[in-house]
C-alpha positions in Angstrom: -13.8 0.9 -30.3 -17.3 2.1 -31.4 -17.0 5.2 -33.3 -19.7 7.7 -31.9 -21.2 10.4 -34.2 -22.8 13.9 -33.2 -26.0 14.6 -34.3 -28.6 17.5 -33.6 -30.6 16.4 -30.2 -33.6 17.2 -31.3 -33.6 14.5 -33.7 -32.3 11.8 -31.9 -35.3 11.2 -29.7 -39.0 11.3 -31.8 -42.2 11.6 -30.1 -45.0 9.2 -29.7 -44.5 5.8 -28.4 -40.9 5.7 -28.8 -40.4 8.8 -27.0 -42.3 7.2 -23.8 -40.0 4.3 -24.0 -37.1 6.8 -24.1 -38.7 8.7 -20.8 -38.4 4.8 -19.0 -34.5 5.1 -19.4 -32.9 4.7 -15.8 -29.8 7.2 -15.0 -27.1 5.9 -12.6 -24.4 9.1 -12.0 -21.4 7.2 -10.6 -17.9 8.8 -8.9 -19.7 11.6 -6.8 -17.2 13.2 -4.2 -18.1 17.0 -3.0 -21.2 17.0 -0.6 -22.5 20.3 -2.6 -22.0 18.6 -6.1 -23.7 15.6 -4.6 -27.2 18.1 -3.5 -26.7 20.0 -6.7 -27.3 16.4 -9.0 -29.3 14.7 -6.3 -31.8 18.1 -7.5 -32.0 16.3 -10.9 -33.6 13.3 -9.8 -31.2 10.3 -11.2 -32.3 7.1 -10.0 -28.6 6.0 -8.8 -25.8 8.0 -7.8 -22.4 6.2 -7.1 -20.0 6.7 -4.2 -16.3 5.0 -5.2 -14.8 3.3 -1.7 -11.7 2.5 -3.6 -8.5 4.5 -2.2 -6.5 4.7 -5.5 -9.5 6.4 -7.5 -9.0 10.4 -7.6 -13.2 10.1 -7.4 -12.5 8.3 -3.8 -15.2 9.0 -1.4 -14.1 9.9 2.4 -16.8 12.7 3.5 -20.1 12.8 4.8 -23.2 12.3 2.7 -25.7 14.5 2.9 -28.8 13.4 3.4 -30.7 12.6 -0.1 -34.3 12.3 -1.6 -35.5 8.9 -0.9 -36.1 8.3 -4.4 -32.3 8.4 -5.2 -30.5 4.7 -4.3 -27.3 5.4 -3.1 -24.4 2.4 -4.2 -21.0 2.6 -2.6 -18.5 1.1 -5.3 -16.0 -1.6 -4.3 -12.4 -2.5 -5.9 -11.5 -6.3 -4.3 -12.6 -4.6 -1.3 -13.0 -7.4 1.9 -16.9 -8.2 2.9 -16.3 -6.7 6.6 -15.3 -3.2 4.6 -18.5 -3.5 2.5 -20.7 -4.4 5.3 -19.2 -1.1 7.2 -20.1 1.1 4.5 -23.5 -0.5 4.2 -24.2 0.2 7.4 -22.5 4.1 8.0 -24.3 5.6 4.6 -27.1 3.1 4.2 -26.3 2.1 1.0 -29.0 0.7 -0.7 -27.3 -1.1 -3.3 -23.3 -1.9 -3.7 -20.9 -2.1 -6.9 -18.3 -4.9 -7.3 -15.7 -3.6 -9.4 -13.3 -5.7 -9.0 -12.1 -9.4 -9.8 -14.6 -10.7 -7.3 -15.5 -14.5 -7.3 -18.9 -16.4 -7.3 -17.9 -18.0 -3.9 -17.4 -14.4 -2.7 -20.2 -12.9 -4.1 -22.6 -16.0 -2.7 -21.1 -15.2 0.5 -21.2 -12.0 0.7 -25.0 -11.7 -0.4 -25.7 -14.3 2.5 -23.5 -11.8 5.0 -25.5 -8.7 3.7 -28.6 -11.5 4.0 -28.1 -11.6 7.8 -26.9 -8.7 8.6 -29.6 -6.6 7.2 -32.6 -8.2 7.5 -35.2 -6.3 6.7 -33.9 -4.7 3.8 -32.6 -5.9 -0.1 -29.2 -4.1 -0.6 -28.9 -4.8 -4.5 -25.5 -6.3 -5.8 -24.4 -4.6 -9.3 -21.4 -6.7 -10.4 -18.9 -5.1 -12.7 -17.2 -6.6 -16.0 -14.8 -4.9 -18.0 -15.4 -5.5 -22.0 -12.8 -5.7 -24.3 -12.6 -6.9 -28.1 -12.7 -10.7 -26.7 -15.0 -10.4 -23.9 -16.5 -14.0 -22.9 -19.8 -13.8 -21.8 -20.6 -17.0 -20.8 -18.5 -16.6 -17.9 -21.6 -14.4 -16.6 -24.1 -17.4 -15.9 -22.4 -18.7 -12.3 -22.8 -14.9 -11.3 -26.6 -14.8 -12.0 -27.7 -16.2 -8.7 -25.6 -14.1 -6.2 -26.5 -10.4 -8.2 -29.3 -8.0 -9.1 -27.7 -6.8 -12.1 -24.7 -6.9 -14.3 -22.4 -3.7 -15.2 -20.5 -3.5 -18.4 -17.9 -0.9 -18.6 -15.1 -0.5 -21.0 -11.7 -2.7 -20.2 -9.0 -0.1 -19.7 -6.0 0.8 -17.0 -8.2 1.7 -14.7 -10.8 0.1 -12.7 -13.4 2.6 -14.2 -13.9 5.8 -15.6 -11.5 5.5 -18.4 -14.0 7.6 -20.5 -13.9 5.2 -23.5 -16.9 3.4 -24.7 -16.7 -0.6 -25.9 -18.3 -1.9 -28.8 -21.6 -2.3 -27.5 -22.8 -5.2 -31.0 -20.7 -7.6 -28.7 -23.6 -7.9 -26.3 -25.4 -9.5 -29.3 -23.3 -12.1 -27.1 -25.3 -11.9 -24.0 -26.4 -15.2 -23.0 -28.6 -14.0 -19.7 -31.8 -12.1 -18.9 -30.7 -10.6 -16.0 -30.4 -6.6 -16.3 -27.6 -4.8 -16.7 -26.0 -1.5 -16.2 -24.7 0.2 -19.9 -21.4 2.2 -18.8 -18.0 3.8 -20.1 -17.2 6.6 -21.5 -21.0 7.3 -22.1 -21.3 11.6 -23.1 -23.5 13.8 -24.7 -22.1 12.6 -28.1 -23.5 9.5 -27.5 -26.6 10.0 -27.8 -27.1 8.9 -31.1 -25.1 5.8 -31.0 -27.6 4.8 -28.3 -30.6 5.7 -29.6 -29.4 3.5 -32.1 -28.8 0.9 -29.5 -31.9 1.5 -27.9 -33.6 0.5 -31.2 -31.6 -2.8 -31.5 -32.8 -6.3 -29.6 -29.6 -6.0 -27.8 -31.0 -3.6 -25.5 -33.4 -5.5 -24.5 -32.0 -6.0 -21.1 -30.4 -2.6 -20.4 -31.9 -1.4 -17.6 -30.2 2.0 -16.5 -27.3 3.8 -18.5 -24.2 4.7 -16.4 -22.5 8.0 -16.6 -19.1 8.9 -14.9 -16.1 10.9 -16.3 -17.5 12.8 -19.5 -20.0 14.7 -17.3 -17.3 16.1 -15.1 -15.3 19.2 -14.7 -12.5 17.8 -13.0 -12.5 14.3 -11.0 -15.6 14.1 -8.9 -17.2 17.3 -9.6 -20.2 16.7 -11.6 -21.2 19.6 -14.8 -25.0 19.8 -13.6 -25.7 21.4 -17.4 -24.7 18.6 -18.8 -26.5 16.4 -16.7 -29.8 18.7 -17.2 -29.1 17.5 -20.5 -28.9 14.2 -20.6 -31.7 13.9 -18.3 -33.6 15.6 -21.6 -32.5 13.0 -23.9 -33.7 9.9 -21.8 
């Protein structure tokens, strides 16, 4: 487990060039649930915000969504979920991307990017898929999935599917074998800022495209602190 440290925030993030660099940082806010939490973060701009379509997660989404600045992509998150489920959500909240979170195959990722293919033509839904990292993660286990998905996800191996609010030892992506971008995620707070600014500075980051943020922004399941957020928005 990596051990985060707590630092002042105003030193963890210099100015100059590295500061720009910092500003690039994508935010994905995952596990969203209350309609007026969802406007009250959609005010802070992230670039992603998460909707969880997985009935055994206290964050599970069953509402309407209110409607949301175009500039924020909206992923519904799947757990093993069938591709007739995912295409239904798709289509009632125009998702623009979706979240496999589950122990989904190449053979059903391939086919479910050529379902998505023909039933939304005119549009790119981007597939995020999810892998859960623990001490003896194998990573080359990642190269059939490069063809079917836009991104990769890492997220801490735990109990539960996600949000077990625990971060993984991020030196094993020193391990990473691909170029495709990925996702940075679990148990990622405040405190850890420093640990990744330190991350940020390392060659392993080269191919971390958005950090994602879930429990340790919360006040209880679902219900995001917008402080905190504000915050973080600060750091990146």
């Amino acid at each position: 487990m990596k051990k985060e440290r707590n630092k002042n925030n105003d030193k963890l993030f210099p100015s100059g060039e590295n500061a720009d660099r910092q500003k690039g940082q994508k935010l994905k806010v995952c596990g969203m649930k209350y309609p007026d939490n969802i406007l009250e973060i959609a005010a802070l701009q992230p670039d992603y915000m998460g909707f969880i379509f997985y009935e055994k997660s206290s964050r599970f989404f069953n509402d309407k969504l209110p409607n949301l600045p175009g500039s924020i992509k909206k992923v519904g998150v799947f757990v093993n979920a069938s591709a007739e489920t995912i295409i239904k959500k798709l289509s009632d909240y125009q998702l623009q991307a979706i979240q496999l979170h589950g122990e989904e195959s190449v053979e059903f990722c391939n086919a479910l990017k050529t379902k998505i293919t023909q039933t939304f033509p005119s549009k790119h839904i981007e597939i995020i898929k999810v892998f859960s990292v623990g001490e003896h993660f194998n990573f080359e286990q990642l190269k059939a999935f490069e063809h079917c998905c836009d991104y990769f996800l890492f997220d801490t191996k735990g109990a539960l599917p996600g949000g077990n609010g625990y971060t993984f030892d991020w030196n094993l992506l020193r391990a990473y074998p691909s170029s495709k971008p990925y996702f940075l995620s679990g148990g990622i707070g405040l405190e850890s800022m420093q640990a990744l600014e330190d991350f940020k500075q390392n060659p392993i980051s080269k191919y971390c495209y958005s950090i994602d943020v879930n429990s340790k922004f919360e006040k209880e399941p679902g219900l995001k602190n917008k402080e905190k957020l504000e915050q973080l928005k600060k750091m990146l």
